[in-house]
C-alpha beads as a LAMMPS data file, in Angstrom:
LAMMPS data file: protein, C-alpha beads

302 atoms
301 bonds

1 atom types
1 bond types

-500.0 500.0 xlo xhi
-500.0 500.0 ylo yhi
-500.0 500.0 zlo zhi

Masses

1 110.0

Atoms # bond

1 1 1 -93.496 -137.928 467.149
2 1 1 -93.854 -140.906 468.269
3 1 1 -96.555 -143.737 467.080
4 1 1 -98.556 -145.785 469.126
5 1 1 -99.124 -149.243 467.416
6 1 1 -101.425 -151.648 468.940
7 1 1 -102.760 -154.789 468.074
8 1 1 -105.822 -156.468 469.082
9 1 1 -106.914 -160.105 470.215
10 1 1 -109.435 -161.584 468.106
11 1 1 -112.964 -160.681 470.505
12 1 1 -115.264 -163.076 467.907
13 1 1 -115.093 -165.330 465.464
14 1 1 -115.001 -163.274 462.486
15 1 1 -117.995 -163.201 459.638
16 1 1 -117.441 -164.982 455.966
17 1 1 -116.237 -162.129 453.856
18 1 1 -119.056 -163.154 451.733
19 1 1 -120.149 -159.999 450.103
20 1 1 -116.370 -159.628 448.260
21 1 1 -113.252 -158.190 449.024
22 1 1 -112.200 -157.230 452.727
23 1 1 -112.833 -153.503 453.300
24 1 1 -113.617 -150.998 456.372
25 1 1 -115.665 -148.453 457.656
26 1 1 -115.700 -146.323 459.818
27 1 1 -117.515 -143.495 462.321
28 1 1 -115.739 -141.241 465.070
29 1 1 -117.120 -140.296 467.718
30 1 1 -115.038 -138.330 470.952
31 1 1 -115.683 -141.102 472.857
32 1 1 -115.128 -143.973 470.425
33 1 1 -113.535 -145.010 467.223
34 1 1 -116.509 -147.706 465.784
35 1 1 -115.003 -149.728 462.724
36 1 1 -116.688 -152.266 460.606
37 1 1 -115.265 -154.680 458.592
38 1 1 -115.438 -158.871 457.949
39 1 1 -114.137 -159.107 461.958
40 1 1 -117.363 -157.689 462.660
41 1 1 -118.042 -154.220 464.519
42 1 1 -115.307 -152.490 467.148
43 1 1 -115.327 -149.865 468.820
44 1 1 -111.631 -148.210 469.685
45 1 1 -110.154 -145.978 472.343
46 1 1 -109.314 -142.858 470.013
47 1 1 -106.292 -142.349 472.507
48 1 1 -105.177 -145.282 473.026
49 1 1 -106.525 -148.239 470.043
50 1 1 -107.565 -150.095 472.341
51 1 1 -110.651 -152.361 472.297
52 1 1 -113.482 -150.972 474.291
53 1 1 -116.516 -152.969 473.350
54 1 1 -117.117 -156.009 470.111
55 1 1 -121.004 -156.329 470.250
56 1 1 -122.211 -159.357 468.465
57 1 1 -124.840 -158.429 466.543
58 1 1 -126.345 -161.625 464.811
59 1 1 -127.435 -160.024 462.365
60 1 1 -124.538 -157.883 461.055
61 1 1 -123.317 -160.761 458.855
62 1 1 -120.779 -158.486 456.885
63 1 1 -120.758 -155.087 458.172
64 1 1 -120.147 -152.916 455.467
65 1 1 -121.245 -148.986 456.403
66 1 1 -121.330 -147.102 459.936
67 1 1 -123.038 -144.074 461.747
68 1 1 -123.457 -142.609 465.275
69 1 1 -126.010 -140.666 465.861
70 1 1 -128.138 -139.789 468.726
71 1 1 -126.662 -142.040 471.060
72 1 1 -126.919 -145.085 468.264
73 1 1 -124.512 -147.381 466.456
74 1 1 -126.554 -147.447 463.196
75 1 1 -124.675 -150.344 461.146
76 1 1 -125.761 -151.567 457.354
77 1 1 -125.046 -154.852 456.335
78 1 1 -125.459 -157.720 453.990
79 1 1 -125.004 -161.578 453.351
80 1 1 -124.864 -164.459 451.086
81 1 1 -123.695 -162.500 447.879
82 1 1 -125.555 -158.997 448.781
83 1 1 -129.150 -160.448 448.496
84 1 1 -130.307 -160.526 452.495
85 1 1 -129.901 -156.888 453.987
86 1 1 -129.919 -155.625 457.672
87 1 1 -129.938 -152.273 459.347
88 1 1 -129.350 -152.428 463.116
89 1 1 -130.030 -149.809 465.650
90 1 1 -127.690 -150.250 469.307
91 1 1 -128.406 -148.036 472.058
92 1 1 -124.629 -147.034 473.173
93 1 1 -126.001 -146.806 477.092
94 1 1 -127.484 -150.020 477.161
95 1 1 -125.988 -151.833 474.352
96 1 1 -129.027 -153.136 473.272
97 1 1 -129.526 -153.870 469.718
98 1 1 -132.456 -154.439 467.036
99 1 1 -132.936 -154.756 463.647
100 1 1 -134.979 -151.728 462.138
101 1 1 -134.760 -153.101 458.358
102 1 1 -134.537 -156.363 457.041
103 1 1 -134.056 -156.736 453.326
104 1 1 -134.590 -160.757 452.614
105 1 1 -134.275 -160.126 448.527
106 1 1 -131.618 -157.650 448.475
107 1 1 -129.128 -155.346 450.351
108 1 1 -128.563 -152.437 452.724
109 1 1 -125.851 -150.537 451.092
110 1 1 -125.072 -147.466 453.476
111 1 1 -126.672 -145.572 456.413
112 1 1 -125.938 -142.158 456.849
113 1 1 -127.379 -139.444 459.649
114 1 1 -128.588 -136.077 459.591
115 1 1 -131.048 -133.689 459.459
116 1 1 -134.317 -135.566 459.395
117 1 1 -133.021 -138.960 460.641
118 1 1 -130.974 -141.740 459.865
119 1 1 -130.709 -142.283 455.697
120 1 1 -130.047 -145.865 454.260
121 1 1 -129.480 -147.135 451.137
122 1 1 -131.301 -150.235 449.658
123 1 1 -131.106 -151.774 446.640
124 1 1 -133.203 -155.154 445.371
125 1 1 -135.067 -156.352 442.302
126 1 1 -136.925 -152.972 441.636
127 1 1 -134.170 -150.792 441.961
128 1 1 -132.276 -148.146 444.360
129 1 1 -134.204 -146.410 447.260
130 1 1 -133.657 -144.389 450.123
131 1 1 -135.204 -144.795 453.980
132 1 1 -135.301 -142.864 456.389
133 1 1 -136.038 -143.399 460.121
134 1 1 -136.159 -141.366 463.147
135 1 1 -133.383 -141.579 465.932
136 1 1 -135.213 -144.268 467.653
137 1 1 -135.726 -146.201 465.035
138 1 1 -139.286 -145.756 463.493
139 1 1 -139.394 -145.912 459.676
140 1 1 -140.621 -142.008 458.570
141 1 1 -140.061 -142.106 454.888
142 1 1 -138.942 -143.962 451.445
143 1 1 -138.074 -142.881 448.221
144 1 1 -137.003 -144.439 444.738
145 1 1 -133.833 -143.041 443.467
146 1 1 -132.858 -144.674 440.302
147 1 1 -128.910 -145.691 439.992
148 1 1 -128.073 -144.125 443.587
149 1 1 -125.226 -145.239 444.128
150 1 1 -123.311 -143.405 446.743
151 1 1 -125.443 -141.560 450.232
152 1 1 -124.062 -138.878 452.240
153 1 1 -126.066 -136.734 454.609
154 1 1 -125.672 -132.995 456.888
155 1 1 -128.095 -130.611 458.506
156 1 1 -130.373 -130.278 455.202
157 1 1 -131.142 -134.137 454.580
158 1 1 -129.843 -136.417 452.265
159 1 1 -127.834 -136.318 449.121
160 1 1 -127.422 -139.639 446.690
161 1 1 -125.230 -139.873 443.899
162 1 1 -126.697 -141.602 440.959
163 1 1 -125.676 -142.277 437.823
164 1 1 -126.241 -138.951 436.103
165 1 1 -127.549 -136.321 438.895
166 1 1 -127.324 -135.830 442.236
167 1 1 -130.557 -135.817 444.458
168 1 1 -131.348 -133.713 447.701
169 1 1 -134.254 -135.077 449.732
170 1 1 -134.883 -132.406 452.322
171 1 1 -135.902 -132.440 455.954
172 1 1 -139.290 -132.032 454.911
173 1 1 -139.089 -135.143 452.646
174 1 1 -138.982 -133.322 449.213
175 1 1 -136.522 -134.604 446.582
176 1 1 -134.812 -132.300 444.362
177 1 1 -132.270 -132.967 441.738
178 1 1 -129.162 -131.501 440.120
179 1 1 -128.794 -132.892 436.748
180 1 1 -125.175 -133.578 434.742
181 1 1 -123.358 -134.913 437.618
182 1 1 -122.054 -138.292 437.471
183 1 1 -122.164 -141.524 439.971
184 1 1 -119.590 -140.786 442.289
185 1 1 -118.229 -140.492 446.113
186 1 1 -119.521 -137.754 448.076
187 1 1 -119.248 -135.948 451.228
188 1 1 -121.802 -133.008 453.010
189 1 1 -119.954 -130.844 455.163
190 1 1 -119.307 -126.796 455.550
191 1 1 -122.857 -125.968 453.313
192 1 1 -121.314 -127.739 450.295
193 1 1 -121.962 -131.187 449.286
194 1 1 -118.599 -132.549 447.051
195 1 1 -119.004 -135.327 444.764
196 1 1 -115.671 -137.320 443.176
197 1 1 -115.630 -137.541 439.075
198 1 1 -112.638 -138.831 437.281
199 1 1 -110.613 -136.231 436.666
200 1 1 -112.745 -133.607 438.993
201 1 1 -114.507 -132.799 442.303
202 1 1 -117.775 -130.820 441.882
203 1 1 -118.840 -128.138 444.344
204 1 1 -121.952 -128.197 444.744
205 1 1 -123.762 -125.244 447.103
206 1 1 -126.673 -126.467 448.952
207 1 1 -128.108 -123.048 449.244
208 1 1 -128.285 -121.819 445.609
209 1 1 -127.531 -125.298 443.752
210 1 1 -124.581 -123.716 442.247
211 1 1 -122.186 -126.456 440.948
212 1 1 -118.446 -125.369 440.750
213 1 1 -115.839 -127.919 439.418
214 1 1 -112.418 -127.858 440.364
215 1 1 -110.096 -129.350 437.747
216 1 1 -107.570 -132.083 439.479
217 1 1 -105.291 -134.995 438.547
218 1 1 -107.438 -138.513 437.852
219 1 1 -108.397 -139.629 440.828
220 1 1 -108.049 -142.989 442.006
221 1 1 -110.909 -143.583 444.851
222 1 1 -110.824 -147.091 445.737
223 1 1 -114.719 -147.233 445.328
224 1 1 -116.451 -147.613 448.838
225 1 1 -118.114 -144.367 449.832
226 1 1 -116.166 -142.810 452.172
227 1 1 -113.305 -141.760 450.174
228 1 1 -113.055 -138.157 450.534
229 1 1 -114.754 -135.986 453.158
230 1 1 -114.138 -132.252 454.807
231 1 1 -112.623 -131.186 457.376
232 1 1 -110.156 -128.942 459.495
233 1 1 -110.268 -126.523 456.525
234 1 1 -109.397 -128.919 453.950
235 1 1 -110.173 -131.402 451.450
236 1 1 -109.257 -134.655 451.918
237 1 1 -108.917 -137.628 449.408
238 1 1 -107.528 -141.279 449.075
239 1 1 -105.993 -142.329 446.320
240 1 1 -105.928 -146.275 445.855
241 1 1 -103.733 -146.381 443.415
242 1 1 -100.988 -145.020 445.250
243 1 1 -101.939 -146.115 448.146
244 1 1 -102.016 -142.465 449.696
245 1 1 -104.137 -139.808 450.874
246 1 1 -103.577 -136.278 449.787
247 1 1 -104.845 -132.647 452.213
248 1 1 -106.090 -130.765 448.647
249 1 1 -107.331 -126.717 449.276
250 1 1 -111.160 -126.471 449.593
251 1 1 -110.750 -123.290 446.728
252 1 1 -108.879 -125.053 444.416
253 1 1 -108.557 -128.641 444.802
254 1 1 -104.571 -128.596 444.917
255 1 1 -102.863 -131.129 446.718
256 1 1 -101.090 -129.379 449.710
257 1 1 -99.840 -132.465 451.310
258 1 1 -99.572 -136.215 450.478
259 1 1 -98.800 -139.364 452.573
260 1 1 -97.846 -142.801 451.828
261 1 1 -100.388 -144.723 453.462
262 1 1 -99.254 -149.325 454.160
263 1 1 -102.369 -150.507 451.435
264 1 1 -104.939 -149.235 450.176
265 1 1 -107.336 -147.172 451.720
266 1 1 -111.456 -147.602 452.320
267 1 1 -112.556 -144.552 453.913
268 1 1 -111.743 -141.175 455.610
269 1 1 -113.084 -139.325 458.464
270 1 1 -111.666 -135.525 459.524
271 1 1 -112.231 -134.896 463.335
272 1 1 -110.684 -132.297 465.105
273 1 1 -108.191 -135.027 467.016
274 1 1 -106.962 -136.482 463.891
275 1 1 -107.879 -137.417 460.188
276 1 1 -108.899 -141.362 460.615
277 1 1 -108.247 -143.333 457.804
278 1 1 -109.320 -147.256 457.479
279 1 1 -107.243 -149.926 455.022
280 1 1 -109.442 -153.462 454.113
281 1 1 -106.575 -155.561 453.186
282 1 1 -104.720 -155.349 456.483
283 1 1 -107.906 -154.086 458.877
284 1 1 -105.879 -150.982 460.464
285 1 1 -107.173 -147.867 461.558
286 1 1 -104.744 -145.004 461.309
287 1 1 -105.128 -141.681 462.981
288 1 1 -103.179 -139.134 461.004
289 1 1 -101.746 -135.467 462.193
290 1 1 -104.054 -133.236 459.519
291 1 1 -101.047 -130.546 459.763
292 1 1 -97.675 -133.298 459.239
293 1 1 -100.120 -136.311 457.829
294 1 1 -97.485 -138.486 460.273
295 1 1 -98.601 -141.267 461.416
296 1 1 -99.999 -141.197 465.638
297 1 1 -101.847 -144.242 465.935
298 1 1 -101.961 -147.414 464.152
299 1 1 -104.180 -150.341 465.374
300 1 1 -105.036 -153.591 463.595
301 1 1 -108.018 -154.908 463.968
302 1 1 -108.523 -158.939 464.286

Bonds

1 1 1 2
2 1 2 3
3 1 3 4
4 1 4 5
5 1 5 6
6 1 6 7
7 1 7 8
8 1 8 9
9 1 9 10
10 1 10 11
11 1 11 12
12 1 12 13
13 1 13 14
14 1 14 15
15 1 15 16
16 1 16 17
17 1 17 18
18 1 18 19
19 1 19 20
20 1 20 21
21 1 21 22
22 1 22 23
23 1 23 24
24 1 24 25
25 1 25 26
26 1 26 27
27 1 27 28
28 1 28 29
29 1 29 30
30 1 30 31
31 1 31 32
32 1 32 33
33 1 33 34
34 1 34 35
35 1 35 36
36 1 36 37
37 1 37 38
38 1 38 39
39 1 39 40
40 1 40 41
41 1 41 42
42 1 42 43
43 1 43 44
44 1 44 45
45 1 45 46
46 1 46 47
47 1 47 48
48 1 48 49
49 1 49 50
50 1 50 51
51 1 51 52
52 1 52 53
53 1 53 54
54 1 54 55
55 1 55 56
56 1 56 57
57 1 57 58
58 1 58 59
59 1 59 60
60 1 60 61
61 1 61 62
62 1 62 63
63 1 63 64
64 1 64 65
65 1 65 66
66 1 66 67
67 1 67 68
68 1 68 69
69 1 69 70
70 1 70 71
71 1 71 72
72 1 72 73
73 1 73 74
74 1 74 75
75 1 75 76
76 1 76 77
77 1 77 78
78 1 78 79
79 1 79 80
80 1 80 81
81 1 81 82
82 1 82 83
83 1 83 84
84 1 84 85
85 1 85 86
86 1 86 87
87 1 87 88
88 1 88 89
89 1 89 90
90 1 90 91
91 1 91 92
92 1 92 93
93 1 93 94
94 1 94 95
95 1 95 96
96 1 96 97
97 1 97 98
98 1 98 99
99 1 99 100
100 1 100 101
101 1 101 102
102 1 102 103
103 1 103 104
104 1 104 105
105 1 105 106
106 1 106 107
107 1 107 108
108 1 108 109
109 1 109 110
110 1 110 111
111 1 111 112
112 1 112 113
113 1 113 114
114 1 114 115
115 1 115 116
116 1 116 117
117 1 117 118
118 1 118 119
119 1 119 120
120 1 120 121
121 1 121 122
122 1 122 123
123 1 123 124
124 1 124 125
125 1 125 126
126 1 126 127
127 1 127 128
128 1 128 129
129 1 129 130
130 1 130 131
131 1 131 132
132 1 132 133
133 1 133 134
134 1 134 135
135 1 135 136
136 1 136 137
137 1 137 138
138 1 138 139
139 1 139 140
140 1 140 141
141 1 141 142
142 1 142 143
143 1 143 144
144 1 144 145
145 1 145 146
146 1 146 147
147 1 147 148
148 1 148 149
149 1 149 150
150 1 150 151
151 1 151 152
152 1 152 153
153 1 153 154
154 1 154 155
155 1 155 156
156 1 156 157
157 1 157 158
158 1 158 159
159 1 159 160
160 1 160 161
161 1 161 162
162 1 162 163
163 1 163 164
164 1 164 165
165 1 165 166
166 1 166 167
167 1 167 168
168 1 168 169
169 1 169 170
170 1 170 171
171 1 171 172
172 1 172 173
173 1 173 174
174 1 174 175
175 1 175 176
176 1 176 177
177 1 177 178
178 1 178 179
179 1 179 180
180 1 180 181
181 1 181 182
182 1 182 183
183 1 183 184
184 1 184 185
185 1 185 186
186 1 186 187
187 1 187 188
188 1 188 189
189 1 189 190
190 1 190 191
191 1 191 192
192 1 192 193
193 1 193 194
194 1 194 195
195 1 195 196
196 1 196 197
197 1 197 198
198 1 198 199
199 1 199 200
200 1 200 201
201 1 201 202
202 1 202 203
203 1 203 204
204 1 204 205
205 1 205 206
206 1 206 207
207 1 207 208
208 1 208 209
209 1 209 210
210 1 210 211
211 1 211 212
212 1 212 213
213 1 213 214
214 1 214 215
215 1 215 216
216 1 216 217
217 1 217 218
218 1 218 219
219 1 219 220
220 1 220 221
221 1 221 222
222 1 222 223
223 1 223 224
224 1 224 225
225 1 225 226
226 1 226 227
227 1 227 228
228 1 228 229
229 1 229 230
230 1 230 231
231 1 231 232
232 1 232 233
233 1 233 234
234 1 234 235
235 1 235 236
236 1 236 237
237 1 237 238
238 1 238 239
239 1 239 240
240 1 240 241
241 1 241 242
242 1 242 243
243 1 243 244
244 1 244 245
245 1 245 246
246 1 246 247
247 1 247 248
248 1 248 249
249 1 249 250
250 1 250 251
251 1 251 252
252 1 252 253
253 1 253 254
254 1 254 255
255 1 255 256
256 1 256 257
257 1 257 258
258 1 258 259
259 1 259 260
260 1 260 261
261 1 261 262
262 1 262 263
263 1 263 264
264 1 264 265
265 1 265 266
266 1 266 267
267 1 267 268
268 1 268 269
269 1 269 270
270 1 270 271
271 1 271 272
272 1 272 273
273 1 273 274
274 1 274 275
275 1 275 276
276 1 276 277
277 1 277 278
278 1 278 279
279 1 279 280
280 1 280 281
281 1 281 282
282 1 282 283
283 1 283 284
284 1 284 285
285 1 285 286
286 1 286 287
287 1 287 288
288 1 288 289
289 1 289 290
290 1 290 291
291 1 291 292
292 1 292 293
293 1 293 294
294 1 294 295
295 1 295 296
296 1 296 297
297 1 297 298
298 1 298 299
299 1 299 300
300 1 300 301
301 1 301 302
């Protein structure tokens, strides 16, 4: 099959990488491929690579996590050493953007979407939190969640992994928690919220609470939050390590299929035209057959 490779101009001058190491994020859409990284935000032809809009949004200073939702680019960021914080709503019609959040003594560490709103992260001098606002932008809700660490969202709210539970806050703004589950990545998808450990992936039922664990090889998540999600009726990891991503069965957690991948991966996203997969070091954004895990597209970002 063959690969289309594409590289693209540089469409700004990049941000300082000022929050640490080079990594990506990033949200798929149908119509667009939107990546976020220290060249700012782009959004890609999922066909084709190519560039098809680089807004400039002042105050994304270091992009670092990415939603659509509601016919919104909803991107967190942060600057000078994670203590000045921004979350920034754009209209995708008018490309219009504004800054819903501003956190001048700390950071905005994710944004996530679903039901309820738009979820983000925060962190500052008093601890973790969690925000949510409305599709247009208004503010609708806050709580503290001590040590969250990770955010993820679907149809029933929010989920946060923190250091030792994991907590639901529900449409209706209740929070809920599931004790003896460690700090680690997540993903909400197919009435199941799955949350990384070392040398497991807990299953966690949204409906009844019921947490199964499914027994697997260490894993070796590079650390950013989207490193495993669901999708196309599989499980899907990166492994940093290796520099690889493996298709694992929902049932089990086997590895079915694994792919070298060029350096190490920062997130995953399953969509029914392709499993997209984004690498920091070099800024490429891979789309990936979910049957063959060959290679289709590969586009560097600059």
């Amino acid at each position: 099959m063959r690969v289309l490779a594409v590289a693209l101009p540089a469409l700004a001058l990049a941000p300082a990488a000022v929050a640490g190491g080079d990594f990506v994020d990033l949200a798929v859409t149908p119509a667009g491929v939107f990546v976020v990284g220290p060249f700012g935000i782009r959004d890609l032809s999922p066909t084709t690579g190519r560039a098809i809009w680089a807004p400039r949004t002042r105050s994304a200073r270091y992009p670092q996590s990415v939603v659509v939702s509601d016919g919104a680019l909803w991107v967190a960021s942060v600057a000078n050493g994670f203590v000045d914080g921004t979350l920034t709503r754009t209209d995708l019609r008018s490309h219009r953007a504004r800054v819903v959040l501003r956190v001048s003594e700390g950071s905005v560490l994710y944004v996530a979407a679903g039901g309820g709103g738009v979820y983000a992260l925060l962190g500052d001098h008093r601890g973790n939190s969690v925000v949510r606002f409305t599709p247009v932008g208004r503010r609708s809700g806050s709580w503290r969640v001590p040590g969250g660490g990770r955010l993820a969202a679907d149809s029933s709210g929010c989920w946060v992994s923190a250091r030792d539970r994991l907590v639901h806050i529900d449409r209706s703004g209740r929070l809920n928690s599931i004790d003896g589950i460690g700090l680690g990545d997540l993903s909400a998808a197919e009435g199941s919220v799955w949350i990384a450990q070392e040398r497991s992936i807990v299953r966690v039922n949204e409906h009844s609470g019921a947490a199964t664990r499914l027994t697997v090889a260490p894993l070796h998540l590079g650390g950013f939050q989207h490193d495993l999600t669901v999708g196309d009726g599989a499980l899907w990891t990166l492994d940093a390590l290796r520099r690889s991503i493996q298709r694992r069965a929902i049932a089990t957690g086997r590895v079915e299929r694994s792919a070298r991948l060029p350096d190490i991966p920062d997130a995953v996203v399953a969509r029914p035209n392709g499993i997209w997969v984004g690498i920091g070091a070099t800024h490429q954004v891979l789309r990936l057959n979910p049957r063959t895990l060959r290679t289709e597209l590969a586009v560097t970002v600059s």
